[in-house]
C-alpha positions as CSV (number, residue, x, y, z in Angstrom):
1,X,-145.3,-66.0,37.1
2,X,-143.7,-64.2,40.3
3,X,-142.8,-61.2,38.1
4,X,-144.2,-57.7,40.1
5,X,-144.6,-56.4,36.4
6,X,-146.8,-59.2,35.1
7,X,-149.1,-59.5,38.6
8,X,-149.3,-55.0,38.3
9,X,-150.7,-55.4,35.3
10,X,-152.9,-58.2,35.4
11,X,-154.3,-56.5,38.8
12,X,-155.1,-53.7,36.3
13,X,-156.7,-55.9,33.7
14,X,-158.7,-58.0,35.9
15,X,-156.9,-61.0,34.6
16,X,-154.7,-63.5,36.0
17,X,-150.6,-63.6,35.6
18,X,-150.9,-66.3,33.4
19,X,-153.4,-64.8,31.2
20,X,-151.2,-62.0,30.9
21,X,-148.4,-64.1,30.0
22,X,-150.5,-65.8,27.4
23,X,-151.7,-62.6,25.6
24,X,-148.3,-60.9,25.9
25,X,-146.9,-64.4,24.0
26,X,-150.1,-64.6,21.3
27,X,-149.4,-61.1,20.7
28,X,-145.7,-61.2,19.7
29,X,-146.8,-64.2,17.2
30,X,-145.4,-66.5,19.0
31,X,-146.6,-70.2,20.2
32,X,-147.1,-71.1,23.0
33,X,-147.5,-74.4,24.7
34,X,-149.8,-75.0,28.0
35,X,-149.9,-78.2,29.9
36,X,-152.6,-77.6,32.6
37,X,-155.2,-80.7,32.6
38,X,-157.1,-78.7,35.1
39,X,-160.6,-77.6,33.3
40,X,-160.4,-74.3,35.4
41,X,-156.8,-73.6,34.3
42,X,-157.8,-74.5,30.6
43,X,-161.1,-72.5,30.6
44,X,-158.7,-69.1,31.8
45,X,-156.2,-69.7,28.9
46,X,-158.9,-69.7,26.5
47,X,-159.9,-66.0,27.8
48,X,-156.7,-64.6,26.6
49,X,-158.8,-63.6,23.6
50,X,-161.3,-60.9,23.3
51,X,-158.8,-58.0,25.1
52,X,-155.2,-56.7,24.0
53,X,-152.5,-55.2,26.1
54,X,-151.7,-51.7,25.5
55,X,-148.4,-50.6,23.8
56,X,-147.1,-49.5,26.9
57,X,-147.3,-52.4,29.0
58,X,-146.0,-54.5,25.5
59,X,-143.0,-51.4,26.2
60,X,-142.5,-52.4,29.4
61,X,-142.7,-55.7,29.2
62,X,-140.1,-55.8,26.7
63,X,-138.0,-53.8,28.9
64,X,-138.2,-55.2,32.2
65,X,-138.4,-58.7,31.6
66,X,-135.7,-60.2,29.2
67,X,-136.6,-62.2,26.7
68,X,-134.4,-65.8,25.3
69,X,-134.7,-68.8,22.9
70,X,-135.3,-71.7,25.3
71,X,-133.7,-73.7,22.5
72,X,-131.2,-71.9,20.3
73,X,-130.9,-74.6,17.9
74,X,-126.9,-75.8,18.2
75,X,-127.6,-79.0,17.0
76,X,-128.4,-77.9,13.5
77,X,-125.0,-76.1,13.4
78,X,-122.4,-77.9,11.5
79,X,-119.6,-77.6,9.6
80,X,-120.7,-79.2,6.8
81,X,-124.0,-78.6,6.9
82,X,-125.9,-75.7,5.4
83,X,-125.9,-73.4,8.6
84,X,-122.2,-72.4,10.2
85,X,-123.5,-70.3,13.3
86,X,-126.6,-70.1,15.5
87,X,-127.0,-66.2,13.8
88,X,-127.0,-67.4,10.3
89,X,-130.2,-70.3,11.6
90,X,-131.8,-67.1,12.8
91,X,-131.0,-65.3,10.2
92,X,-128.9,-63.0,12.9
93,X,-132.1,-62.6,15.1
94,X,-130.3,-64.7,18.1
């Protein structure tokens, strides 16, 4: 949220850091979870719809700010079980 990048371009957009955040998640596929109770809050991450980012600021955003599992799924690595290394549960997309 303190990221210069993500604030430029939500200055640009007319949208807030988090709604940038939001779109830039929803458009990689990925889910996303929010936890604001606060109608305001909720009401703003519902307008991440409606608007894209452009493929440059998807470039840049994928450059600048570095990206990583927040759970890389060790537990499910075993021996005897039916995955050996974290690659081979990601199918080598760690």
């Amino acid at each position: 949220m303190e990221s210069p990048l993500l604030k430029e371009i939500a200055a640009a957009k007319g949208k807030t850091v988090a709604q940038v955040a939001l779109r830039w998640i929803y458009e990689q596929g990925s889910t996303f979870i929010v936890k604001s109770f606060n109608k305001e809050r909720m009401r703003g991450n519902l307008q991440i719809l409606g608007w894209e980012l452009s493929p440059e600021d998807l470039e840049r955003l994928k450059l600048q700010i570095p990206q990583k599992r927040g759970f890389a799924g060790e537990i499910y690595i075993s021996e005897d079980g039916p995955y050996k290394s974290v690659d081979e549960l990601w199918d080598g997309d760690a």
